[in-house]
N, C-alpha and C positions, 0 to 999 in steps of 0.2 A: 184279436190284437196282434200288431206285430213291431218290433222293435227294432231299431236301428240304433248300433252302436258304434259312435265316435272314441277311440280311444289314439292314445300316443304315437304305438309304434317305436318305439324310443330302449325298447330293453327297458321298460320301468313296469312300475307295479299293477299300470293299466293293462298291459300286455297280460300281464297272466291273468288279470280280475276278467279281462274279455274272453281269456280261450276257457276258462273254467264255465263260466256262465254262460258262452255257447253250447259246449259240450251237453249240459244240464237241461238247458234251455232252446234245443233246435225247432220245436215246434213256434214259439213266439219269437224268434230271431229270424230276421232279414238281412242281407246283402244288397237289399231293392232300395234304396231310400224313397224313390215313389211310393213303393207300397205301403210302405213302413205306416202306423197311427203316430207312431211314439221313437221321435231321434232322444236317446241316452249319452248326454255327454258323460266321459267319465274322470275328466277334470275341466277344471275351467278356464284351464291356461289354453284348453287345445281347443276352446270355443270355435275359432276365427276357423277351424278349417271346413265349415258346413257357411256357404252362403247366407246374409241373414234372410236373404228374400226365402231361401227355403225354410229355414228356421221358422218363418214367419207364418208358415203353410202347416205345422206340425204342431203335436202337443212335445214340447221339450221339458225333460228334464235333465239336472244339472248338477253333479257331485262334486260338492266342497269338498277336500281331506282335512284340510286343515288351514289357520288363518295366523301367520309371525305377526302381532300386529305392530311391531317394532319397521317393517319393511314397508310398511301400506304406504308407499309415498304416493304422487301425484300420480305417476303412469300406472301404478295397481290400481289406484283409485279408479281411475278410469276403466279401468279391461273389468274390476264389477261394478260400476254402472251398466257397461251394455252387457254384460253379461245377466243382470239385473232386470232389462230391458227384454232379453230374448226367451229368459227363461218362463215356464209355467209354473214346477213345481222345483224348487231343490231336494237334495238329496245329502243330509248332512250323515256322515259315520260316527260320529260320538256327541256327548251335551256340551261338551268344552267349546266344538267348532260350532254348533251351533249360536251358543253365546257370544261369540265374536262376530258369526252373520250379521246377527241384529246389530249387534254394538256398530260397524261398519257401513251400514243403510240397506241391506240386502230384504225388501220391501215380500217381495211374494212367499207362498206358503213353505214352509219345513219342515221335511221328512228325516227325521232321526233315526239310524237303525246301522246297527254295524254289518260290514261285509263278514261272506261266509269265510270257514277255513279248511286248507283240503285234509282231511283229515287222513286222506291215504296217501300224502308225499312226505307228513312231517309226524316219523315215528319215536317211538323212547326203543332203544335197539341197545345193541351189544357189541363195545368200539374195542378196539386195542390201539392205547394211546400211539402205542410205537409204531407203528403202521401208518400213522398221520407224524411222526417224527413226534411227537407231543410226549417228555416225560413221565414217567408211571409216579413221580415221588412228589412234581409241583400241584397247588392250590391253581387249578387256571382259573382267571374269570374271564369272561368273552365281551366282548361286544364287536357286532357286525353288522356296520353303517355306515356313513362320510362323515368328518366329522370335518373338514376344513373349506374355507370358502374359495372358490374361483378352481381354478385347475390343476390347484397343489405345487408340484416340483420344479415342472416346467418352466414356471414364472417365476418362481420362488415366495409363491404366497404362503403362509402360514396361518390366516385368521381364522381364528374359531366359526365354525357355524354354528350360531348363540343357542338357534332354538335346538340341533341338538345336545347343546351341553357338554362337549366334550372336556372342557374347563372342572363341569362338576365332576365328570368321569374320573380325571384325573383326582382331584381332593378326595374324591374315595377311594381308589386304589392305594395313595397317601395311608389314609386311614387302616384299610384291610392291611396293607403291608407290615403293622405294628401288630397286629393281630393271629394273620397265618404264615406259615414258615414255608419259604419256597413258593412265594406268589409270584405266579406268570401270568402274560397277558395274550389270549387269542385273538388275532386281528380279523376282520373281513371287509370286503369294498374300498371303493377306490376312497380319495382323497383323506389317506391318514394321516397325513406327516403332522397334523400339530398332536395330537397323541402319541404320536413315534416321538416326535420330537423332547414329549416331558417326561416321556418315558425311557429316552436314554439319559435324561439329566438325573431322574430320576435314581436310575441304575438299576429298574426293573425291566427284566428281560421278556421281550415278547416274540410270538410266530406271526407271522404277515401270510395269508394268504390271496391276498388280493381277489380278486374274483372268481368264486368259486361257482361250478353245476349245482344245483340242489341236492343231491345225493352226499355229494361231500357236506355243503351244507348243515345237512342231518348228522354225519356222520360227528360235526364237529361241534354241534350242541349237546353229545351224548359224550363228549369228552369232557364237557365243565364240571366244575364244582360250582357255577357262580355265572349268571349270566346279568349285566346291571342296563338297567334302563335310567340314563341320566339328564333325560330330555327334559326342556323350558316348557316346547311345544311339539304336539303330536296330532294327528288323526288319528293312526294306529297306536305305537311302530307294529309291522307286522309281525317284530322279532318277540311280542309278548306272547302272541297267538305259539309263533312257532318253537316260544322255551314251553309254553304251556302243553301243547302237544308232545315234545318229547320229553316231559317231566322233567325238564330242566332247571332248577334255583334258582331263582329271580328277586331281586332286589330292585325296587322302581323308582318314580318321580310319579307325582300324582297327573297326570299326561293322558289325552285319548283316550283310547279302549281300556287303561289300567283297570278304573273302579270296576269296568263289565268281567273282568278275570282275574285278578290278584288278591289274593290272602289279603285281609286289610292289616297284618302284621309285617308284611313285605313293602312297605311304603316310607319312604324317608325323605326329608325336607328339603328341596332343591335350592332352598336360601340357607340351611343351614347342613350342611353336608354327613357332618359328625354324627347326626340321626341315624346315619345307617348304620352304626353299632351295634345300634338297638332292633334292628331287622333280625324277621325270623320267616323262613319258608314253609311254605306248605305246596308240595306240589301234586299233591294229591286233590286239594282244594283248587289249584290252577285247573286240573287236569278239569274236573268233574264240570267249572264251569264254562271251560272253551269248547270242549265238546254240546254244549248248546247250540254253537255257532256253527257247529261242523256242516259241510253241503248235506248229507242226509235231513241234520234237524234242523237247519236253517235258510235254507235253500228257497224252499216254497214260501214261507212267510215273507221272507226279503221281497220275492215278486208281488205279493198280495199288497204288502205294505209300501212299495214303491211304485208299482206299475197299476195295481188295482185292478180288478174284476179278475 
């Protein structure tokens, strides 16, 4: 068997899902798409860039991450149809996205199984806050994602991006605020300003690092006390995988991959915010169960159970 894989090229999460699973994978991976058995899309937005006359000629499979279904207008409707149309087998990452395939018409067979995690780029280490500018004396909690729609400043858009939740983010840090003394917020990724924004009205102070290497990355999940998943909708995030690796405290929304890693005591009501009071961590519990999913233990099952034989 040999595999061809379609990914972004975009600086997004395709890009690493591809060089890792190269890496891993050279014996069944191609650059030939002639040769190829099996073209792997690894989202379905970036279908259109493989001819369908060749698609037509292959066994394709096709990774959903995830489904807003608040967005499914007329033109998504369409790109899965023929995405629907080209595909053989999907490739769903959690049961959440899979429930919305169906809900959506997504007809052909589904493959549920989460992607790996590299378990040797995202370690639990030893930071010195000060080093990263980050005070030794604040409660930080992190979150590092987009959280505003369109291109942020430039334009001077500010709308939330719903399915991540940056809206609940906010009503929790609200809440923690009454709770911990000298709560600060660690930022990462682009388009924050509507979180900047409720957080200077706020008058909770935060760090921006806007886009960071993975190395810093690491270094700034090992600075939290508190890392919050406040997402509607998810595939992943990846950021549960990578608090879970580096023992990081996590506080969730019941979203993607959470039920496969999270303490089912770290879970709090995305309709009702104030739940997270009542969260409690266990990162020990994280740790033990993402490492299931690490490239060692999970590597080869992902191929069997997507690729087969």
């Amino acid at each position: 068997m040999k595999v061809f894989v379609v990914y972004a090229r975009e600086n997004w999460i395709t890009d690493v899902l591809y060089k890792e699973w190269v890496e891993n994978n050279r014996d069944i991976h191609t650059t030939d798409i002639g040769e190829a058995d099996t073209i792997w899309i690894l989202s379905n937005y970036i279908i259109h860039k493989i001819p369908r006359e060749i698609l037509e000629t292959k066994r394709v499979i096709t990774t959903i991450h995830h489904i807003t279904p608040w967005k499914v207008d007329t033109q998504r409707g369409l790109l899965y149809k023929y995405v629907n149309s080209v595909t053989d087998i999907f490739h769903s990452i959690c049961d959440k996205t899979t429930e919305w395939m169906k809900t959506f018409g997504f007809t052909k067979p589904i493959i549920t199984i989460p992607f790996w995690n590299n378990e040797h780029l995202w370690k639990d280490i030893r930071v010195d806050r000060k080093t990263l500018g980050l005070p030794d004396d604040a409660y930080l909690v992190g979150s590092f994602q987009r959280d505003t729609e369109g291109a942020g400043i430039p334009q001077g858009i500010y709308e939330p991006k719903l399915e991540k939740g940056p809206d609940i983010f906010i009503e929790v840090i609200r809440l923690l605020k009454g709770r911990e003394t000298n709560l600060q917020v660690v930022l990462t990724g682009r388009c924050r300003q509507y979180v900047m924004n409720h957080l200077d009205r706020m008058g909770v102070r935060y760090h921006y690092f806007q886009m960071c290497h993975q190395e810093l990355m690491n270094q700034l999940y090992n600075t939290l006390d508190l890392y919050v998943v406040a997402s509607r909708v998810e595939g992943g995030p990846r950021a549960i995988n990578e608090a879970a690796l580096t023992r990081t405290p996590l506080y969730t929304t019941d979203v993607g991959i959470a039920p496969y890693i999270c303490h089912p005591m770290s879970f709090f009501d995305m309709n009702t915010a104030v739940t997270v009071l009542s969260c409690k961590t266990d990162t020990e519990w994280n740790y033990k169960q993402v490492m299931k999913y690490s490239i060692a233990n999970h590597m080869k099952k992902f191929n069997e159970t997507v690729f087969g034989d």
